[in-house]
VOLOLO-27273 format. One record per atom (N, C-alpha, C): residue in three letters; x, y negated, z negated. Coordinates in steps of 0.1 Angstrom, whole numbers, padded with zeros to 4 digits, always signed. Atoms other than C-alpha are relative to their C-alpha. Example, Ala and Ser with C-alpha at 12.3 -4.5 7.8 and 13.67 -1.06 7.14 Angstrom:
ALA+0009+0012+0000ALA+0123+0045-0078ALA+0009-0012+0000SER-0009+0011+0000SER+0137+0011-0071SER-0008-0011-0008
//
This chain:
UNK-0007+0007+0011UNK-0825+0998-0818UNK-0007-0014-0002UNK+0005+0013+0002UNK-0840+0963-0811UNK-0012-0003-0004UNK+0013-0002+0005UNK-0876+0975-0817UNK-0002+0002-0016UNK-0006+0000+0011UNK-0863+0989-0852UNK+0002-0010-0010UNK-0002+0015+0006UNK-0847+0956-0860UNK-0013-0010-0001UNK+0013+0002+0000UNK-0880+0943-0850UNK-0009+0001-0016UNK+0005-0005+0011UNK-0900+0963-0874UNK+0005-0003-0016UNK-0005+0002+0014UNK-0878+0957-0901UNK+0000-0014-0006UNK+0007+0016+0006UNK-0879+0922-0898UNK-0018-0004-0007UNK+0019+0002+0003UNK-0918+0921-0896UNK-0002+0011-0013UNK+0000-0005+0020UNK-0918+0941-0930UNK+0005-0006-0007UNK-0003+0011+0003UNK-0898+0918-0942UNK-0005-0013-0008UNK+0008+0009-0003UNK-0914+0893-0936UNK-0014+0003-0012UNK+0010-0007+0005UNK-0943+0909-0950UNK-0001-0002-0014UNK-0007-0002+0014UNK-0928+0914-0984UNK+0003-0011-0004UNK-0006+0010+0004UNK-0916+0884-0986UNK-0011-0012-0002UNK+0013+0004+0003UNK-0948+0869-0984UNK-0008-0001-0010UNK+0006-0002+0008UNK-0965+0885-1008UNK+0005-0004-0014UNK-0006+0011+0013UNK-0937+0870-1032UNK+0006-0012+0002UNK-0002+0010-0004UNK-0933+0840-1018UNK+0000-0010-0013UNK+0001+0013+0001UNK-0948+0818-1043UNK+0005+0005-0017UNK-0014-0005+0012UNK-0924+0837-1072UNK+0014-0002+0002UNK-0008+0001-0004UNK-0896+0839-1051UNK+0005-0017+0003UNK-0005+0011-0003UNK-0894+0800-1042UNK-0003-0012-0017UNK+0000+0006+0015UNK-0898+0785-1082UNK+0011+0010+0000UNK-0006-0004+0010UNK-0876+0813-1090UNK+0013-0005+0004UNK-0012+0006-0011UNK-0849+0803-1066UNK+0005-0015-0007UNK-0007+0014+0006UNK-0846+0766-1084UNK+0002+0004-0009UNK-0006-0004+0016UNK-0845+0782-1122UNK+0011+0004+0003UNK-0013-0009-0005UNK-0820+0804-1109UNK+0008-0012+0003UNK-0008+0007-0001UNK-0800+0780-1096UNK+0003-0011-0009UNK-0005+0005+0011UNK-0802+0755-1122UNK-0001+0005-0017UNK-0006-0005+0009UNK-0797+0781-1148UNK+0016-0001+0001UNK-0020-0002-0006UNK-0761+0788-1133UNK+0004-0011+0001UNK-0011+0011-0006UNK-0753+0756-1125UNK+0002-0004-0014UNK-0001+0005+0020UNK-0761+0743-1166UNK+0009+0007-0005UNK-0010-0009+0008UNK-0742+0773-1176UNK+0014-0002+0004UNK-0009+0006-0002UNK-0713+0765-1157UNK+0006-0009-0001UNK-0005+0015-0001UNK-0711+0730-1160UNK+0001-0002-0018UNK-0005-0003+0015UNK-0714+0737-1201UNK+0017+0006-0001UNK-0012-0007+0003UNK-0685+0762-1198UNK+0014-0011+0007UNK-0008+0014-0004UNK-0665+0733-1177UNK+0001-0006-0007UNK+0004+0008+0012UNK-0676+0709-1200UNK+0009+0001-0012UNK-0006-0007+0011UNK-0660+0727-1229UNK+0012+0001+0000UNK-0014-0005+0001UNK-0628+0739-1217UNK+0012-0015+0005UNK-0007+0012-0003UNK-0622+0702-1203UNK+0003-0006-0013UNK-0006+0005+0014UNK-0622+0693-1241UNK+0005+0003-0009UNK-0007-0013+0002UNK-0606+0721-1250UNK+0019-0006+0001UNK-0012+0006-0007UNK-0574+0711-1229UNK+0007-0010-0003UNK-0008+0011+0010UNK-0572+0675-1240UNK-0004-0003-0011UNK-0004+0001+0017UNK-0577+0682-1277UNK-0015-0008-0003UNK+0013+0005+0006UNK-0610+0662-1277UNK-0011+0009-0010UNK+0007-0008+0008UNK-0629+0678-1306UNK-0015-0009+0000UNK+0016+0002+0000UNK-0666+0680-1299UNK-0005+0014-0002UNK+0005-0017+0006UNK-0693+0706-1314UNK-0005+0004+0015UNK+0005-0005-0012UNK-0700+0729-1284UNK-0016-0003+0003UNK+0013+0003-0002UNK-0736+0719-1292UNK-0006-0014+0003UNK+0005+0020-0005UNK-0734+0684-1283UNK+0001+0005+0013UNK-0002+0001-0011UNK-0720+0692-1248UNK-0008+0013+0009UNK+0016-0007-0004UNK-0749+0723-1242UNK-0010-0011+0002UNK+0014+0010+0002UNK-0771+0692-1255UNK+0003-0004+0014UNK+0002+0010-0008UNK-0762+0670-1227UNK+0001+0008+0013UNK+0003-0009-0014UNK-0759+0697-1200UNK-0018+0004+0001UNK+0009-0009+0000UNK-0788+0712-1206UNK-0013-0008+0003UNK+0009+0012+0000UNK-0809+0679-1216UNK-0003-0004+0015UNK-0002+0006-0019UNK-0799+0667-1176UNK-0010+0012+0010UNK+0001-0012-0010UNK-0806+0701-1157UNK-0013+0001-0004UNK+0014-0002+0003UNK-0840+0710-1173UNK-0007-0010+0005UNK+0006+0011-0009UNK-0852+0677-1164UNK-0001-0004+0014UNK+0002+0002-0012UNK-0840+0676-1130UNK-0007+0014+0004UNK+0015-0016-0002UNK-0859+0715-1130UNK-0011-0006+0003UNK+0015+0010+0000UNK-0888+0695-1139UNK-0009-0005+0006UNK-0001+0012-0016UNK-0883+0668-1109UNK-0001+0010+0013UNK-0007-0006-0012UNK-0874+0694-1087UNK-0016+0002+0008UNK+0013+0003-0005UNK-0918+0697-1079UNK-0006-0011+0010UNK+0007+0020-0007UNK-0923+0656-1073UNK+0010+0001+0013UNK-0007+0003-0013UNK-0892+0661-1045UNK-0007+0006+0005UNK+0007-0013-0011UNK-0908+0689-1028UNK-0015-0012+0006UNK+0012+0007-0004UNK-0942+0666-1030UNK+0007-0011+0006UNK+0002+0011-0006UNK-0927+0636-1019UNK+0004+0004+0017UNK-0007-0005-0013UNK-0908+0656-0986UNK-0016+0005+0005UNK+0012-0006-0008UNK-0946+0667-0978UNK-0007-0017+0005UNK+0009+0011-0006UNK-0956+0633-0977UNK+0008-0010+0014UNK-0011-0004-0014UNK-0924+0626-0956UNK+0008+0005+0001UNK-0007-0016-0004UNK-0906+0654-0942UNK+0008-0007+0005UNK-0014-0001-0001UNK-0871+0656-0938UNK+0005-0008+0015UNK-0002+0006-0013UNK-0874+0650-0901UNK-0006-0020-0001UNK+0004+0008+0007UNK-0886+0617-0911UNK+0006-0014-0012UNK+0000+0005+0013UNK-0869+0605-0938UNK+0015-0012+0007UNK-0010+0009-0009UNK-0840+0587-0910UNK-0004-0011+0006UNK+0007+0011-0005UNK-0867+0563-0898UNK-0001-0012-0011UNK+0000+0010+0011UNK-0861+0530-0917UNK-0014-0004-0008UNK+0008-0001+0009UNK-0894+0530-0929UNK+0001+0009-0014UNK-0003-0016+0009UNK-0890+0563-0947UNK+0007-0001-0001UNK-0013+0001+0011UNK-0856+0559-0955UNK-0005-0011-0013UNK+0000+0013+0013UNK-0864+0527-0977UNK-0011+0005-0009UNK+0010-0010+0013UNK-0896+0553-0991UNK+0006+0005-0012UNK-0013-0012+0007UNK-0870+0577-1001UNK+0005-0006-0009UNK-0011+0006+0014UNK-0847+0558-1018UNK-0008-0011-0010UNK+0008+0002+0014UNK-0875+0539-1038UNK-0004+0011-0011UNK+0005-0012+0005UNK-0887+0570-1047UNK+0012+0006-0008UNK-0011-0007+0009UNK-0851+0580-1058UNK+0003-0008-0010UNK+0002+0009+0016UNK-0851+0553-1083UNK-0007+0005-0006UNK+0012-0003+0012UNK-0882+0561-1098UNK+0006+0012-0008UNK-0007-0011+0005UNK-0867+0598-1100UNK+0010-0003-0009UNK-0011+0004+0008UNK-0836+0585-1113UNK-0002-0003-0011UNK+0004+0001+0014UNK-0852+0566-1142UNK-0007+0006-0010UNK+0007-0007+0006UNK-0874+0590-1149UNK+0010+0012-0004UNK-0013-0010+0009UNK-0844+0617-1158UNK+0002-0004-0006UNK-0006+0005+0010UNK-0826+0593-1175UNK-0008-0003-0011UNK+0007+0001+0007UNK-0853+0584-1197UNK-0004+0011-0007UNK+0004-0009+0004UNK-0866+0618-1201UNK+0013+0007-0008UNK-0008-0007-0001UNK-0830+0632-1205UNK+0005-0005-0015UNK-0005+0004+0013UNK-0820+0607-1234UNK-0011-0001-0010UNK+0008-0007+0009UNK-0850+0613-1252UNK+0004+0015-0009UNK-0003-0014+0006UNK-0844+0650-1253UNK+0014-0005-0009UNK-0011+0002+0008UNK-0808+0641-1263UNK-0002-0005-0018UNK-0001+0009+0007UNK-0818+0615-1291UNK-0010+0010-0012UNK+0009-0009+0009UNK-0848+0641-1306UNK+0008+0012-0005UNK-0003-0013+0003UNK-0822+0671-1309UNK+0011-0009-0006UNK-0011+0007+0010UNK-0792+0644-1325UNK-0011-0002-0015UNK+0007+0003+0014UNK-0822+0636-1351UNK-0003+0012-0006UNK+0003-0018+0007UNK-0831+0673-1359UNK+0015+0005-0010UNK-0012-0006+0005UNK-0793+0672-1366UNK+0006-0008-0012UNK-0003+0008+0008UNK-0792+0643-1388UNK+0011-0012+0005UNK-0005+0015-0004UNK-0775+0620-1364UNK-0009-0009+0013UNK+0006+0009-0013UNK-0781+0595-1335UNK+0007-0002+0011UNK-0008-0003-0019UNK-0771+0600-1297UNK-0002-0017+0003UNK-0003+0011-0005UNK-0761+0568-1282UNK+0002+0000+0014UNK+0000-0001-0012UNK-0766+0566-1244UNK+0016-0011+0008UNK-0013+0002-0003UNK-0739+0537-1243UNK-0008-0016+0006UNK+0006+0015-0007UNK-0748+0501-1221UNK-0007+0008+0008UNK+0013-0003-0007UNK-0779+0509-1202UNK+0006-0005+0014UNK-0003+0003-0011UNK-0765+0486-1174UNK+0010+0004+0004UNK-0010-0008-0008UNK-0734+0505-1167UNK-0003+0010+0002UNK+0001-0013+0003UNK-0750+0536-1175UNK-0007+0005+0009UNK+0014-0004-0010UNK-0782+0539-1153UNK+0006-0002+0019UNK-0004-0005-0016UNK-0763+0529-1115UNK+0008+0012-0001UNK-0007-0015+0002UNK-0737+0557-1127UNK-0012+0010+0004UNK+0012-0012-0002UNK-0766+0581-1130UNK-0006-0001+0011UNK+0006-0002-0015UNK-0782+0567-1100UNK+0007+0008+0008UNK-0015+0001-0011UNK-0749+0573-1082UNK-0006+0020-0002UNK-0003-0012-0002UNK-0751+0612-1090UNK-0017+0007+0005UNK+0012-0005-0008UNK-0793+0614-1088UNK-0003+0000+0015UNK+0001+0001-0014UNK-0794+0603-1053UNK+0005+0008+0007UNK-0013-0010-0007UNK-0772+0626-1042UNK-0012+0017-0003UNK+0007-0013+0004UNK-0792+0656-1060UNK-0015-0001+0009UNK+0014+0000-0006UNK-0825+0641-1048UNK+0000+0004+0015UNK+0004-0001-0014UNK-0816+0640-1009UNK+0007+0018+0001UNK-0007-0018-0001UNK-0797+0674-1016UNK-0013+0009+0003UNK+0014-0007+0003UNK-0833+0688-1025UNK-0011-0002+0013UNK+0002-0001-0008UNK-0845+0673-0995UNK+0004+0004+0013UNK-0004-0006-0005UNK-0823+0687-0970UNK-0005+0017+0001UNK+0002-0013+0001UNK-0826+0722-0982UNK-0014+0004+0002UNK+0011-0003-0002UNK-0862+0719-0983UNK-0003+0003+0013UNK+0004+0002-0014UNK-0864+0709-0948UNK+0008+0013+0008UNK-0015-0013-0011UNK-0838+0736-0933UNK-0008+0014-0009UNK+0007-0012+0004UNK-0855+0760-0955UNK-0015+0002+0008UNK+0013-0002-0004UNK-0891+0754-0938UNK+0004+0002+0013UNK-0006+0000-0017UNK-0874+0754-0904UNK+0004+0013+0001UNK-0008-0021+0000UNK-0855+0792-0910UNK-0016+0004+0001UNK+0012-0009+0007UNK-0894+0803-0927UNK-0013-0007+0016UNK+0009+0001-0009UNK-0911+0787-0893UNK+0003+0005+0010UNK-0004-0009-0012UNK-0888+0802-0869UNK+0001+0018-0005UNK+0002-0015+0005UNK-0894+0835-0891UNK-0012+0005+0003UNK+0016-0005+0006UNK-0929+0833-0893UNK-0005+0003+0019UNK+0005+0002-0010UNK-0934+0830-0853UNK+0004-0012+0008UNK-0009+0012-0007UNK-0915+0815-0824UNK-0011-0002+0014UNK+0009+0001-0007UNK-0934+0802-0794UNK+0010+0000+0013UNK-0010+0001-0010UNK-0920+0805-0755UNK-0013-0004+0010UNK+0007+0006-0011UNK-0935+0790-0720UNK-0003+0015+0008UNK+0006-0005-0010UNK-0954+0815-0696UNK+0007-0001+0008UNK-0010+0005-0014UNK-0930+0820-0669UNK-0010+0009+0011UNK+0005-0005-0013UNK-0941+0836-0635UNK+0001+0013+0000UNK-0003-0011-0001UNK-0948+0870-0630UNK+0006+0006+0009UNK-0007-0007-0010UNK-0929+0899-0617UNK-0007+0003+0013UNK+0015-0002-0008UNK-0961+0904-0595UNK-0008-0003+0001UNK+0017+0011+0001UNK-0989+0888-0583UNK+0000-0012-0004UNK-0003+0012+0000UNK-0998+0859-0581UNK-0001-0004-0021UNK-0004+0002+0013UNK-0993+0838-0616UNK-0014-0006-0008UNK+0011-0002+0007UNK-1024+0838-0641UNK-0003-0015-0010UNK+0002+0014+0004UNK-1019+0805-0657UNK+0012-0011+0007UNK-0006+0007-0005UNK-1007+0773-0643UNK+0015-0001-0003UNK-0016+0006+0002UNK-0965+0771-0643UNK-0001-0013-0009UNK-0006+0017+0001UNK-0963+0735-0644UNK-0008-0005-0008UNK+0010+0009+0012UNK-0993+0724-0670UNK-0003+0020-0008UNK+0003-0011+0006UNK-0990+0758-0691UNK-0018-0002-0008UNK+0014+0003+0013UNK-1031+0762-0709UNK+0007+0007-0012UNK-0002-0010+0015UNK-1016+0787-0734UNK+0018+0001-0002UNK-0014-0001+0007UNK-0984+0793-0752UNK+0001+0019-0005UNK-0008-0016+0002UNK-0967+0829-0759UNK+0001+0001-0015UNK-0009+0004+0010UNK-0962+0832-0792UNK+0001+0012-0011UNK-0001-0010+0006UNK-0949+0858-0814UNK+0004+0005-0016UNK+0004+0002+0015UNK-0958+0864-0852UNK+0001+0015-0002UNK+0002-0008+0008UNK-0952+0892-0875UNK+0002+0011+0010UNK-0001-0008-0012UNK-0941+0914-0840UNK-0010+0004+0007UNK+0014-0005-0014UNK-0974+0912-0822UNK+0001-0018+0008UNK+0001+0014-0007UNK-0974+0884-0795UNK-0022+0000+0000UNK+0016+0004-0002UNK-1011+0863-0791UNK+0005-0014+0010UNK-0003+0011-0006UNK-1016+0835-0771UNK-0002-0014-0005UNK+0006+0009+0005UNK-1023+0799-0781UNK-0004-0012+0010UNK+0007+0011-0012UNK-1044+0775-0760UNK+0006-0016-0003UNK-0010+0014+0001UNK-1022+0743-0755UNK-0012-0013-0008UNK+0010+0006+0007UNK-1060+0727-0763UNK+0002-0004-0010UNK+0003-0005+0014UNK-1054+0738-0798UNK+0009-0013-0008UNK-0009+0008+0007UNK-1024+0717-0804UNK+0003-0017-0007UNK+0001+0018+0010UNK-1026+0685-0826UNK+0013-0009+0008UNK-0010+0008+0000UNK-0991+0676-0822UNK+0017+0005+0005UNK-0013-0011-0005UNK-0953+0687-0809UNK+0008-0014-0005UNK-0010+0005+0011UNK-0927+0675-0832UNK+0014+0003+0005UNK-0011-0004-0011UNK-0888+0674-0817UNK+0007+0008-0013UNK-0012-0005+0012UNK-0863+0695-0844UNK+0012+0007+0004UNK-0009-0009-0006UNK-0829+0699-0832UNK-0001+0004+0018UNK+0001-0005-0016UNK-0827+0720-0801UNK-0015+0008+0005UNK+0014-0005+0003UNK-0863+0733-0811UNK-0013-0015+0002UNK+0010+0011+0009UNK-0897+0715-0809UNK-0012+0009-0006UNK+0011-0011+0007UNK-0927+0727-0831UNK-0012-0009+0002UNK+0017+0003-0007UNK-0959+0730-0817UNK-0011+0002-0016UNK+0012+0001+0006UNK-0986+0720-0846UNK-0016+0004+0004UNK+0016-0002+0001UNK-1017+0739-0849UNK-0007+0002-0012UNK+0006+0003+0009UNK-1041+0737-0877UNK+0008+0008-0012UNK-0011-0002+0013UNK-1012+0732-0906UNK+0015+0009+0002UNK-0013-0009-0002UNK-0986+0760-0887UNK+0006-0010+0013UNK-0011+0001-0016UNK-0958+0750-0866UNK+0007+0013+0002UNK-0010-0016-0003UNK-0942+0775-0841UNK+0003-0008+0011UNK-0008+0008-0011UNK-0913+0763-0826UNK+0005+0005+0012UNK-0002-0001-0015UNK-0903+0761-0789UNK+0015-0006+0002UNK-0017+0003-0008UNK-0867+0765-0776UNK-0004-0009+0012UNK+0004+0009-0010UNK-0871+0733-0756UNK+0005-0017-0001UNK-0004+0010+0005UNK-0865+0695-0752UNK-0011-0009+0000UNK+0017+0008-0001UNK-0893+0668-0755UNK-0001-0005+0012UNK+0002+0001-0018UNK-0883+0655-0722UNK-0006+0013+0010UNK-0001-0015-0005UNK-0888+0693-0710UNK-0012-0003+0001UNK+0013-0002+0002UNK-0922+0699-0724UNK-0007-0013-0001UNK+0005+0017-0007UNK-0935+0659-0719UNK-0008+0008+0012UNK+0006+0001-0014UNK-0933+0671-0681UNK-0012+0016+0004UNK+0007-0013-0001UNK-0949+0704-0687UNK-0012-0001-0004UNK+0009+0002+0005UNK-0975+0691-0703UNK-0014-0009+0010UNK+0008+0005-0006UNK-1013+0676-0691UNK+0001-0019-0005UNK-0007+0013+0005UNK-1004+0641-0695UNK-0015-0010-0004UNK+0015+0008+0008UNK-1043+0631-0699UNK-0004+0001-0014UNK+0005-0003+0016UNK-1046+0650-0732UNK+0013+0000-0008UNK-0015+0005+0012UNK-1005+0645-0745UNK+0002-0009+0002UNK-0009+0010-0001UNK-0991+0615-0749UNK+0009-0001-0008UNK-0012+0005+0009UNK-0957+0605-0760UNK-0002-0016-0009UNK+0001+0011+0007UNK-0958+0581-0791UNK+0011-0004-0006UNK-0011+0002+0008UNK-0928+0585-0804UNK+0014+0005+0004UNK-0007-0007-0003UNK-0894+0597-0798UNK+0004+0011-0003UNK+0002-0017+0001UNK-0900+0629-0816UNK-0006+0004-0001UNK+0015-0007-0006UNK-0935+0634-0808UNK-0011-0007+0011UNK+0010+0007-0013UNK-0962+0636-0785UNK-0012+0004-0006UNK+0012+0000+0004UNK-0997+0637-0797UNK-0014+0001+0006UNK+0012-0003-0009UNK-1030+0653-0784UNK-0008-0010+0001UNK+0009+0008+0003UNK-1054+0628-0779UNK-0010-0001-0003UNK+0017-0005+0003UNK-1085+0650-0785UNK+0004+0000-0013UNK+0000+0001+0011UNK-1072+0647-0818UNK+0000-0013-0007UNK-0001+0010+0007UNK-1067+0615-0825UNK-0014-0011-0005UNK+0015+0007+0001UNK-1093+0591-0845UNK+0006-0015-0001UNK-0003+0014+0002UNK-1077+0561-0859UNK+0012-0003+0006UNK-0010+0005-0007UNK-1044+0538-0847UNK+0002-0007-0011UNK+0002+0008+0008UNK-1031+0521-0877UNK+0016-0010+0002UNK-0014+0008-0003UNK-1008+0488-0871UNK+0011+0005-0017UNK-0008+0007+0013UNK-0980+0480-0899UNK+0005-0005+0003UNK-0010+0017+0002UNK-0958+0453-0908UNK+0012-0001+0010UNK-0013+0001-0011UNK-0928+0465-0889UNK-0003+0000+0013UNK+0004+0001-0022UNK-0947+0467-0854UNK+0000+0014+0004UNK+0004-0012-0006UNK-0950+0502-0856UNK-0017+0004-0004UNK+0012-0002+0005UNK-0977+0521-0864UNK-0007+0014-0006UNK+0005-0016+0004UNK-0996+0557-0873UNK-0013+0004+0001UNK+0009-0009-0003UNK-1020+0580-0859UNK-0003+0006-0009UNK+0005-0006+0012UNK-1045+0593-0883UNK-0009+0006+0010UNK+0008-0013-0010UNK-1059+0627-0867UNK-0012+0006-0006UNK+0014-0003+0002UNK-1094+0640-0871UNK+0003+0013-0011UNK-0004-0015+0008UNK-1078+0668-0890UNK+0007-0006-0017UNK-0003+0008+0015UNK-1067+0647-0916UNK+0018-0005+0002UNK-0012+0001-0001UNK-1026+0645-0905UNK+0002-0012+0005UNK-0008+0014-0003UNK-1004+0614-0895UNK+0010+0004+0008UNK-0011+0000-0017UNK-0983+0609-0863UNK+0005-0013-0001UNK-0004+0013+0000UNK-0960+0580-0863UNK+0002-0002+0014UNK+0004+0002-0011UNK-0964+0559-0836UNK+0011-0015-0001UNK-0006+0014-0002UNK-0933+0536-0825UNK-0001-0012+0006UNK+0001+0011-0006UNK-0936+0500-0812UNK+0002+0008+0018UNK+0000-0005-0014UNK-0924+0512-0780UNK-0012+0009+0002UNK+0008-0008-0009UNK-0951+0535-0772UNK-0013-0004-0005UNK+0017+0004+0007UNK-0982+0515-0791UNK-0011-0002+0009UNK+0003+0003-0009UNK-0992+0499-0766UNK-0006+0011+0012UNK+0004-0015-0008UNK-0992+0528-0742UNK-0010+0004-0005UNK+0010-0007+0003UNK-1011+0544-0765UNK-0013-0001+0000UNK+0012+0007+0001UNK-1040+0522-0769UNK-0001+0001+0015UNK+0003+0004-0014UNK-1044+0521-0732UNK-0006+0014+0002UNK+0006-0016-0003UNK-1047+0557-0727UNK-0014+0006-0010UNK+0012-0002+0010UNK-1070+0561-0760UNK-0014-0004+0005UNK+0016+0007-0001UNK-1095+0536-0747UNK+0000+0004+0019UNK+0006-0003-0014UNK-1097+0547-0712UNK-0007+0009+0001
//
């Protein structure tokens, strides 16, 4: 039965691959087709009720005007969550990114949004009025921010299901027999099991180990494959000459690391030979340079 389920997964999987980069665009139209359509048919029957007479094509206009545009946006969130990811985005640096970033978003709908509005009122022979700009634009903030971090949630919980899909990693325990073939206590390799064939991975290999939840994910060139574990756990499991802890939701190889870059707040960031970034908290800077230059 469980081999079965197996198989079926890893087909799956398989398939889902191959339409991956259809299936994840099509998943936003889809959803903000239905939600525009919805929120028109709401829209409608709320003016319906209290007698307000409006042409159904004004209140399509302004549904439709909104949603297409945040379709649009829905791209630049995805890029900004790569530049920082979700896990990430609770660190007061990166929070205060984020929510600049949701401004810009913000004004950029509304601007884009009352355009469309104002070019389809002129087709019609009148002129759309957005109303005071300064009451109008925190309003709008008030509901984009909310959509913007919505987008980044889902992104992030979405890559987390498609990383624990793609291949989960587990520690080498002791064998039933004989003596034990790699070290217990300083694992060299990792277990790890993709598309239902297990391989091993040389702990060498690993850039970086990232905490998520009750999971951490082991970075190797662009894949993570997460480990049922704690950072405290794997810290002590680890060769402590080539990991070090920099942060409190990572530890960082040091054969990878090239640069150490201060900033303003007293923290800092590891720029890895590979091209990625490791944030590097005040608490552990110091450390880190010690160990780097020895």
């Amino acid at each position: 039965m469980s081999a079965t389920m197996s198989v079926s997964s890893t087909d799956l999987l398989q398939r889902y691959q191959r339409w991956r980069r259809f299936a994840e665009p099509g998943f936003w139209i889809v959803l903000y087709l239905l939600q525009t359509s919805l929120n028109c048919w709401i829209s409608w029957l709320d003016r319906v009720r209290t007698h307000v007479a409006t042409p159904f094509w004004e209140v399509a206009l302004w549904e439709w005007s909104s949603n297409l545009v945040l379709l649009a946006l829905v791209p630049v969130v995805i890029f900004a969550n790569q530049l920082r990811p979700l896990q990430l985005v609770f660190q007061r640096q990166n929070l205060r990114w984020h929510l600049a970033a949701s401004l810009i978003y913000s004004l950029v709908h509304v601007l884009a949004m009352v355009a469309l509005r104002k070019l389809v009122y002129w087709t019609q022979g009148g002129d759309y009025d957005f109303g005071s700009w300064w009451r109008e634009l925190p309003y709008e903030y008030i509901k984009d921010v909310r959509t913007y971090f919505s987008i980044l949630l889902f992104v992030g919980f979405y890559q987390l299901l498609l990383m624990r899909w793609q291949g989960e990693a587990t520690l080498l325990g002791e064998p039933d027999q004989g003596p034990a073939v790699e070290p217990v206590a300083q694992p060299e390799r990792f277990l790890v099991r993709k598309l239902g064939k297990d391989f091993l991975l040389p702990a060498a290999d690993i850039e970086w180990i990232q905490a998520w939840g009750n999971y951490v994910n082991l970075h190797v060139r662009g894949h993570d494959y997460p480990l049922r574990s704690t950072m405290a756990a794997i810290e002590r499991r680890l060769d402590a000459t080539h990991f070090v802890r920099v942060h409190r939701s990572y530890i960082v190889n040091l054969a990878f690391v090239h640069t150490i870059v201060p900033l303003d707040s007293g923290d800092a960031r590891a720029i890895l030979t590979t091209g990625g970034e490791v944030p590097v908290s005040r608490r552990y800077r110091e450390a880190l340079k010690k160990v780097a230059v020895a």
